[in-house]
C-alpha positions as CSV (number, residue, x, y, z in Angstrom):
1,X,-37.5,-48.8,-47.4
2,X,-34.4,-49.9,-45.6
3,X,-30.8,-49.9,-47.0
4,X,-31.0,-53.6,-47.4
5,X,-33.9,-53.1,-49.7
6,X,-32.2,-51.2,-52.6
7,X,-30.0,-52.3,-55.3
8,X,-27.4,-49.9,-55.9
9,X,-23.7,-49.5,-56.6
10,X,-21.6,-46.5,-55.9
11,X,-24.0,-45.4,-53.1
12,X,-22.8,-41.4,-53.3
13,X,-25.0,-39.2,-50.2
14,X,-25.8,-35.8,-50.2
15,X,-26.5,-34.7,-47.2
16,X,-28.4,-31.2,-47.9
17,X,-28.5,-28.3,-45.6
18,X,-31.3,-26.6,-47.9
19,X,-34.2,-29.2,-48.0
20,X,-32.5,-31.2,-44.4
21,X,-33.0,-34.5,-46.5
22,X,-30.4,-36.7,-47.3
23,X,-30.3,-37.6,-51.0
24,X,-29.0,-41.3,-52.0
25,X,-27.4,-41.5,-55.8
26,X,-25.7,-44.5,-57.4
27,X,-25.9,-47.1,-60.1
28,X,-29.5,-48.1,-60.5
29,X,-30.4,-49.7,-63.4
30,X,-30.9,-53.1,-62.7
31,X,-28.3,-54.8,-65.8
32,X,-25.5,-51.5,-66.0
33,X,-23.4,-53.8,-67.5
34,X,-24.6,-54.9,-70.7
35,X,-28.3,-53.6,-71.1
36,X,-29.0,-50.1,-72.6
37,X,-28.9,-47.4,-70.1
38,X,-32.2,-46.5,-68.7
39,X,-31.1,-43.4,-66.0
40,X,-30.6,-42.6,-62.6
41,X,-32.8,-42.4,-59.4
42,X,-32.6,-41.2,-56.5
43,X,-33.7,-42.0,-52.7
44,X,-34.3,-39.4,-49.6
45,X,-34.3,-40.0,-45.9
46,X,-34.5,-37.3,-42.8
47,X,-32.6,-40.2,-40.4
48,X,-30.5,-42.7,-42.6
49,X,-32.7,-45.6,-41.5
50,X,-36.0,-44.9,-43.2
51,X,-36.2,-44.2,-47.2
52,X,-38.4,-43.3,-49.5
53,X,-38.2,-43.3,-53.7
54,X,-37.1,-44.0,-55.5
55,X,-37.2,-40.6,-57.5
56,X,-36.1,-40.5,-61.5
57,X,-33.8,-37.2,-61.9
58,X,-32.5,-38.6,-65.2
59,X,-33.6,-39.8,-68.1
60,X,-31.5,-39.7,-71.2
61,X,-32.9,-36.9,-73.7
62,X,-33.1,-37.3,-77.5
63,X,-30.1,-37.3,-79.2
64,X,-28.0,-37.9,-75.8
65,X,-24.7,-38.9,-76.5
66,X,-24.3,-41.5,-74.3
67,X,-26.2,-44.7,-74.5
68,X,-24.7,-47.4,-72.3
69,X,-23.0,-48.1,-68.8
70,X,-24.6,-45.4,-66.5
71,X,-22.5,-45.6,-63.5
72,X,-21.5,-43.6,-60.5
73,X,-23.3,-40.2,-59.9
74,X,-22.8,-38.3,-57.8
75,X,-24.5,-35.1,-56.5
76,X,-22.7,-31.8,-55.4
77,X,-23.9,-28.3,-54.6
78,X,-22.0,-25.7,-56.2
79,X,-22.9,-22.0,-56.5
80,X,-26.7,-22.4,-55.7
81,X,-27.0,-25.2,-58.0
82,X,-26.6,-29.1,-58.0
83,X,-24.1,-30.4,-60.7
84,X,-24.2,-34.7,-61.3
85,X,-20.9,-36.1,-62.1
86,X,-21.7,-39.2,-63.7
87,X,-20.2,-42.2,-66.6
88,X,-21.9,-43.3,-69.9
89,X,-20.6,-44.6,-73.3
90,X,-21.7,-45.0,-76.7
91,X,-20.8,-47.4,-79.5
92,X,-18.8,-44.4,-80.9
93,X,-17.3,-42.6,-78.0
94,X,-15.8,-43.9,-75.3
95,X,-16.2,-43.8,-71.8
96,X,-16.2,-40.8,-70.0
97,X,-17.8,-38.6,-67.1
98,X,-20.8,-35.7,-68.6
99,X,-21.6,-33.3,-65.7
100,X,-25.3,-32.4,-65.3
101,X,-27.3,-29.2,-64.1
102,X,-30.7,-29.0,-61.8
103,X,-31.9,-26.7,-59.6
104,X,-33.1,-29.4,-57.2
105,X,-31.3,-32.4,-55.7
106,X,-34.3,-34.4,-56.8
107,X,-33.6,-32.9,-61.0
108,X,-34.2,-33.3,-63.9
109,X,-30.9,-32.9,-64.4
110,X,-29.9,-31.7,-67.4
111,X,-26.5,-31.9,-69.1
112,X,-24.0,-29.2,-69.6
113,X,-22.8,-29.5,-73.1
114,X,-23.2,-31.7,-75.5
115,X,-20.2,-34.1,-74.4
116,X,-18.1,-35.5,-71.5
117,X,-15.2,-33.5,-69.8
118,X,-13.2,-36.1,-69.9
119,X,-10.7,-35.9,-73.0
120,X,-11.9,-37.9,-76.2
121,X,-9.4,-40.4,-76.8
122,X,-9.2,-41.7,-73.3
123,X,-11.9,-44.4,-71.8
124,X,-12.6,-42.7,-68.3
125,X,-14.9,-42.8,-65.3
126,X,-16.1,-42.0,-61.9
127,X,-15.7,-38.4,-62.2
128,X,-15.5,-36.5,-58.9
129,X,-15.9,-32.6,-57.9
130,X,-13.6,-31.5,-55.7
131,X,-13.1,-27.1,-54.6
132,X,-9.1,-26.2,-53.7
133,X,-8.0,-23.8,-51.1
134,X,-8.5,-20.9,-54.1
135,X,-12.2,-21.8,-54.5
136,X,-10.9,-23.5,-58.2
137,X,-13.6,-26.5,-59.3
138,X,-11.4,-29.8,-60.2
139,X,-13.3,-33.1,-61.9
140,X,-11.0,-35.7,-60.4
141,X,-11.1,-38.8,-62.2
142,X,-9.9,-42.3,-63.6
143,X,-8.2,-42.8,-66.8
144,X,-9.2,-46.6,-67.0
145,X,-6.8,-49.6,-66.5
146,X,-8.8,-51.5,-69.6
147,X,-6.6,-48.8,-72.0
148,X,-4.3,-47.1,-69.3
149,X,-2.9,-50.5,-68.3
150,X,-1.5,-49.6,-64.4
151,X,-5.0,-47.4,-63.8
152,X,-4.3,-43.7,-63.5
153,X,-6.1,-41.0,-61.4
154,X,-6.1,-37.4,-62.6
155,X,-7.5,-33.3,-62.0
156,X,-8.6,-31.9,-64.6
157,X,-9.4,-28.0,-63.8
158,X,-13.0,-26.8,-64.9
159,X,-14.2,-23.2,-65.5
160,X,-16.2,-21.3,-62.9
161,X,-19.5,-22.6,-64.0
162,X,-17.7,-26.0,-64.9
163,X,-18.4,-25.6,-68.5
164,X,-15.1,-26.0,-69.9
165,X,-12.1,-27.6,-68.9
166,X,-9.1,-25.6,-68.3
167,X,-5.3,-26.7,-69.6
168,X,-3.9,-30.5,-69.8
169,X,-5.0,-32.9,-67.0
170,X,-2.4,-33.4,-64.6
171,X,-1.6,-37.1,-63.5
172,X,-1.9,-37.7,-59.3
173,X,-0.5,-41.2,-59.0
174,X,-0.8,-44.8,-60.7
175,X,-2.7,-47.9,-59.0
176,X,0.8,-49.5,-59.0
177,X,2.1,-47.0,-56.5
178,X,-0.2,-48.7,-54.1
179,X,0.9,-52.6,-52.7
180,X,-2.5,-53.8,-52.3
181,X,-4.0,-54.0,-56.1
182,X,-4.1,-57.3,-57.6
183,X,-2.6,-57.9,-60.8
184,X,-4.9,-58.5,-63.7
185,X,-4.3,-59.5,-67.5
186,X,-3.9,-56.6,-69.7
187,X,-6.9,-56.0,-71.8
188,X,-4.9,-55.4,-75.2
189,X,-4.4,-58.7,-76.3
190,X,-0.8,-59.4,-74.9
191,X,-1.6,-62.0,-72.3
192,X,0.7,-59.5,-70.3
193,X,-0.3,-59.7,-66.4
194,X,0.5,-56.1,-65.2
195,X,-2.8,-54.2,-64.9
196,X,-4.3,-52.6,-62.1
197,X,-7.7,-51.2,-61.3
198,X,-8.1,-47.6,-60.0
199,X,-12.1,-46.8,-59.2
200,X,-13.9,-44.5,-57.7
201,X,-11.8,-41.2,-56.4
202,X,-13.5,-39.1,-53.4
203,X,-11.9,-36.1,-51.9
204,X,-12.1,-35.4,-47.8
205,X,-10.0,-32.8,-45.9
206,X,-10.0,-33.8,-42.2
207,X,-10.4,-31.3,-39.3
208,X,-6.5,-31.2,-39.2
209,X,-6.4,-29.8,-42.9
210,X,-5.1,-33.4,-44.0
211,X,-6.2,-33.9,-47.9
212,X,-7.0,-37.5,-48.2
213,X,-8.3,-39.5,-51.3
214,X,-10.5,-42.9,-50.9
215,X,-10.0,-44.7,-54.3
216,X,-10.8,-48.3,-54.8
217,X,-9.3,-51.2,-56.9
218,X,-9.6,-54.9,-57.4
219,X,-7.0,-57.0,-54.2
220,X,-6.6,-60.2,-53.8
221,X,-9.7,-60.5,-51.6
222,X,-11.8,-58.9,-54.2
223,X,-13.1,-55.2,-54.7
224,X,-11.6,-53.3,-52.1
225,X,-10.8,-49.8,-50.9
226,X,-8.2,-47.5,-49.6
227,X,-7.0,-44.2,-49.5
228,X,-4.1,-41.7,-50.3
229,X,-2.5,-38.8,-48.4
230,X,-1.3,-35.9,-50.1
231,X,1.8,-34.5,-48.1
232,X,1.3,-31.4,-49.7
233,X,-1.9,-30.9,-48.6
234,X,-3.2,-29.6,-52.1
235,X,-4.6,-31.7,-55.0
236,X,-1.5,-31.9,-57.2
237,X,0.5,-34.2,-54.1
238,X,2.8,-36.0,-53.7
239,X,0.1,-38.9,-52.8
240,X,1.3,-41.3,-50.6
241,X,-0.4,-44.7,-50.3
242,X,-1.5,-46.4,-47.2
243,X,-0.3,-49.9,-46.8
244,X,-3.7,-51.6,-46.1
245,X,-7.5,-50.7,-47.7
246,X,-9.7,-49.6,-45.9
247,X,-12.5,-51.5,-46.5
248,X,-11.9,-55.1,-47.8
249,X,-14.8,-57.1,-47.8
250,X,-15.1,-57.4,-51.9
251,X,-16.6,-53.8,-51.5
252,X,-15.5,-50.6,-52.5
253,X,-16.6,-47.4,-54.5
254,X,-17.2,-45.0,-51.6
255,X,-17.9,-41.7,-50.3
256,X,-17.4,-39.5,-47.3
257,X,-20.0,-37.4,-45.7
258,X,-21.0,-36.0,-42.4
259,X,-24.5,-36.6,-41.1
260,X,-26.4,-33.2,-39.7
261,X,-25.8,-34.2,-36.2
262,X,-22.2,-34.0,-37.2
263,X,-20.8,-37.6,-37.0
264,X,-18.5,-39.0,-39.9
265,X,-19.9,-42.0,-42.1
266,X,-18.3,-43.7,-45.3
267,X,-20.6,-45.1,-47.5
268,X,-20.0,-47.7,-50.0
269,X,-21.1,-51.1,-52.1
270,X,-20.9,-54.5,-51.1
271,X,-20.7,-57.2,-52.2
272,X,-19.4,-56.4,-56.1
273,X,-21.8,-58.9,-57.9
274,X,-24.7,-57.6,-59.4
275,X,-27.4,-57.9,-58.7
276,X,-26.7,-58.4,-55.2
277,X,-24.8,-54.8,-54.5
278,X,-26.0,-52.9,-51.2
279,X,-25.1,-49.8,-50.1
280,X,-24.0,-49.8,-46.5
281,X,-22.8,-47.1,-43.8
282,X,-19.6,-47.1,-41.5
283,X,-19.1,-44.3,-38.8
284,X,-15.7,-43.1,-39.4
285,X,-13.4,-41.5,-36.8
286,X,-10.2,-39.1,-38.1
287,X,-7.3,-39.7,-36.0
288,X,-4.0,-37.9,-36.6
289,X,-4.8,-37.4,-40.1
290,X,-5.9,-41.2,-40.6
291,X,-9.1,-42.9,-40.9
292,X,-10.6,-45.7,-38.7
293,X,-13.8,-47.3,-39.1
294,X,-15.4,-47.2,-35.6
């Protein structure tokens, strides 16, 4: 299969050192929106070009919590093991991001607990792993604009085997603090036109030891993505915005990863319409802490 072939949002790559196969997650069911959840899949490829699957490595088990909207996993390896960050609801919790266990990129996964890690009375998403300088685990993630109003993105610390959740989450910055989100109608009733998106969070430190953040958001050309600097160079900021996205082609939701022969690609979705979503590859270059598409 070709790239072109598969209907996916939030394409997410793993690119693993273990197995030299490079591991394709994202948003596969075919309605994510409004039919019950069915799972995720995944595809494999030793050259980017050429893919085979796909390959089930979830399916919920009885008495799984969440039920609908299964969006946005991601795969990372941590301590010998490979943890899926992923979104679901329920008709009586809200949104929010479960992290999963396997042994293998290809699952099951299984999950860790028997809830999200993302705090109960907040509808949240697109949960993200990210290690600090101190080898501490983060989930970085958003605290939706459909309850948050101005969309928020926030760390959340985890225990070492990312179990638990350690202290209060700590707010990074606000879609407003960016110029280029659209504004959009509240979605509490008020007719108030104030509200902006935030999407998708993804950690990369360049070769410099910049800290940047790709997060995406709804412009006035459609879904779009950009990225943050943190002039601190840790997770906590300051976050400063650049003034254009990134990408702007009513795509967004994207990742960062480096191919085995070592050259930089983003990854992301496009266009924003199911079921027409693709997942498509960019080389990336880092200059002066910045990224340009090549």
């Amino acid at each position: 299969m070709h790239l072109q072939e598969i209907q996916m949002r939030d394409p997410f790559i793993l690119a693993d050192w273990k197995s030299n196969y490079y591991y394709l997650y994202g948003t596969t069911d075919k309605d994510p929106w409004k039919a019950k959840g069915v799972g995720f899949e995944t595809y494999r490829s030793t050259d980017l070009v050429h893919w085979e699957g796909p390959f089930v490595i979830f399916t919920p088990p009885a008495g799984f919590w969440g039920t609908n909207n299964f969006w946005a996993p991601e795969v990372h390896l941590y301590q010998d093991k490979y943890y899926l960050f992923a979104s679901f609801k329920s008709d009586v919790r809200r949104r929010g991001t479960q992290i999963l266990v396997s042994s293998s990129p290809l699952g099951p996964f299984v999950p860790l607990g028997d809830r999200p890690a993302t705090p109960a009375d907040w509808e949240c998403l697109d949960g993200t792993f990210f290690l600090d300088e101190q080898a501490q685990p983060w989930m970085v993630f958003c605290h939706e604009w459909v309850q948050a109003n101005d969309g928020e993105i926030v760390g959340q610390r985890l225990s070492s085997d990312l179990s638990q959740t350690i202290d209060e989450p700590a707010l990074l910055f606000r879609a407003s603090e960016a110029v280029w989100p659209k504004l959009l109608c509240r979605r509490d009733g008020t007719g108030i036109v104030d509200a902006r998106v935030t999407d998708g969070p993804f950690l990369h430190r360049t070769k410099d030891g910049t800290l940047l953040m790709l997060w995406s958001t709804v412009s006035e050309a459609g879904y779009a993505m950009g990225y943050a600097r943190s002039t601190s160079g840790s997770l906590l900021g300051p976050w400063v915005q650049q003034e254009k996205p990134l990408i702007q082609c009513d795509g967004g939701h994207g990742m960062i990863f480096r191919s085995f022969e070592g050259v930089l690609y983003l990854t992301y979705h496009s266009p924003n319409k199911t079921p027409n979503e693709r997942p498509f590859f960019v080389a990336l270059e880092e200059k002066q802490g910045a990224l340009v598409c090549r």
